[in-house]
N, C-alpha and C positions, 0 to 999 in steps of 0.2 A: 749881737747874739752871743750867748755866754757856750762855750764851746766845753768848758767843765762840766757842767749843767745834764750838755746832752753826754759828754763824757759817763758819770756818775748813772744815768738813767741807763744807758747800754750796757754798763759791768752791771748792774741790778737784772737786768735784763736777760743776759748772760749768765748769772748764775743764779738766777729763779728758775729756769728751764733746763739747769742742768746741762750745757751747753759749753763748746769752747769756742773762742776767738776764730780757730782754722775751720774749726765742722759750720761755725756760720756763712763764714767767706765763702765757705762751696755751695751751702743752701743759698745764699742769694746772691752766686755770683761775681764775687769778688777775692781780692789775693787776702792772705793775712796780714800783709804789711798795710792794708786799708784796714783794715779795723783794730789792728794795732795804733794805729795814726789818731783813729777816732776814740779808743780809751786813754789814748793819753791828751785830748784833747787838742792836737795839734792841728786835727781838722773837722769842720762841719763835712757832711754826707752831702752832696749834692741834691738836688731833690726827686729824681726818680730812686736814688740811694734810699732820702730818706722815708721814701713808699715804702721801697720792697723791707726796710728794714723793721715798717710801724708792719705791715701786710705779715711778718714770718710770726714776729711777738704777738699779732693780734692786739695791739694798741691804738691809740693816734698818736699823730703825730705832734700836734701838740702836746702831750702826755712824753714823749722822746726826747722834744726838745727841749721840755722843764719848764713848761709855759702854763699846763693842766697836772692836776693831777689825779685824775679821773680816767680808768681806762674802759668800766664794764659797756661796751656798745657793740654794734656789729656796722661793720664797715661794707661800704662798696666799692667795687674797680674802679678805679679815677678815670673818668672820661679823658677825651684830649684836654690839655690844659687851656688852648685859646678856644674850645667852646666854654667851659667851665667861668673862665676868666668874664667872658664877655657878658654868658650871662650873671654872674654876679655883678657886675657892673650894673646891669639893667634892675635887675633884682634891686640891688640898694640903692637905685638913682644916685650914682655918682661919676661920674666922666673921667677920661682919663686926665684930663686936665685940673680936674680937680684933685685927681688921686695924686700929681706931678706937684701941686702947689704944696701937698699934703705931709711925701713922704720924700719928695726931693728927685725922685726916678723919675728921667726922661721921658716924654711923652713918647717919642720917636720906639726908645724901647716895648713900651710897652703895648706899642703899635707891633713891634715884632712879635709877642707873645701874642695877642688876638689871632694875627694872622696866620700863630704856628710857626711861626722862622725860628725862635727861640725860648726857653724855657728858665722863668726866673730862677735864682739864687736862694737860699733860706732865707738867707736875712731881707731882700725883697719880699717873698710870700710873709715873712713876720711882720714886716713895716704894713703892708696892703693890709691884712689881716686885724691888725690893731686900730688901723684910719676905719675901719667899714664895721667895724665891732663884729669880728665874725670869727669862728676858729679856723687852725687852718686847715683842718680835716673840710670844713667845709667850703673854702676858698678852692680847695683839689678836684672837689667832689666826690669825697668819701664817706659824706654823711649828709642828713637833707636837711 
């Protein structure tokens, strides 16, 4: 995952809304040294991060992380992620044993995320995401 990418889409973001790095941090939550971190690309958003961050812009998220570049849609609240997950699995017939041979992520893991014990990574959600030809707005459930 190209962490410049999403870098570059957050300062555009940032200053198409007329917007600062601090007045964001407080609208979704977080310090300025966090979004300081992420215009300089030293780190990816985690992924309820990088919700609330596509949720303020009215974006997706794939569109944030440089992957679309496409934003006119209307989004939904992301369901829990292991109902989401699970049924996208179903949805696309593919197992998680498949998705493990696919993208290299432990089955075990991903067994956590079904069950709700854990919440994948970006670069997880981008790998799944790519194996199942799906975006990831719609991998979250924020789009149908």
């Amino acid at each position: 995952m190209d962490a410049s990418k999403f870098a570059e889409r957050l300062a555009e973001l940032i200053s198409e809304n007329e917007t600062t790095a601090k007045e964001l941090g407080e609208k979704i939550g977080c310090g300025n040294a966090t979004i300081s971190h992420y215009l300089t690309g030293r780190y990816l958003p985690n992924l309820d991060m990088a919700v609330r961050l596509a949720d303020y812009f009215n974006c997706s998220v794939d569109y944030l992380l440089g992957i679309k570049n496409d934003t006119d849609k209307q989004f939904k609240e992301c369901p829990p992620f292991s109902d989401q997950f699970r049924k996208v699995c179903k949805d696309s017939k593919t197992s998680r044993y498949k998705l493990q041979k696919l993208t290299g992520i432990s089955e075990s893991v991903m067994r956590y995320w079904a069950q709700g014990k854990t919440k994948p990574s970006i670069a997880s959600i981008v790998s799944i995401a790519k194996e199942i030809d799906c975006t990831i707005d719609y991998l979250l459930g924020r789009e149908s």
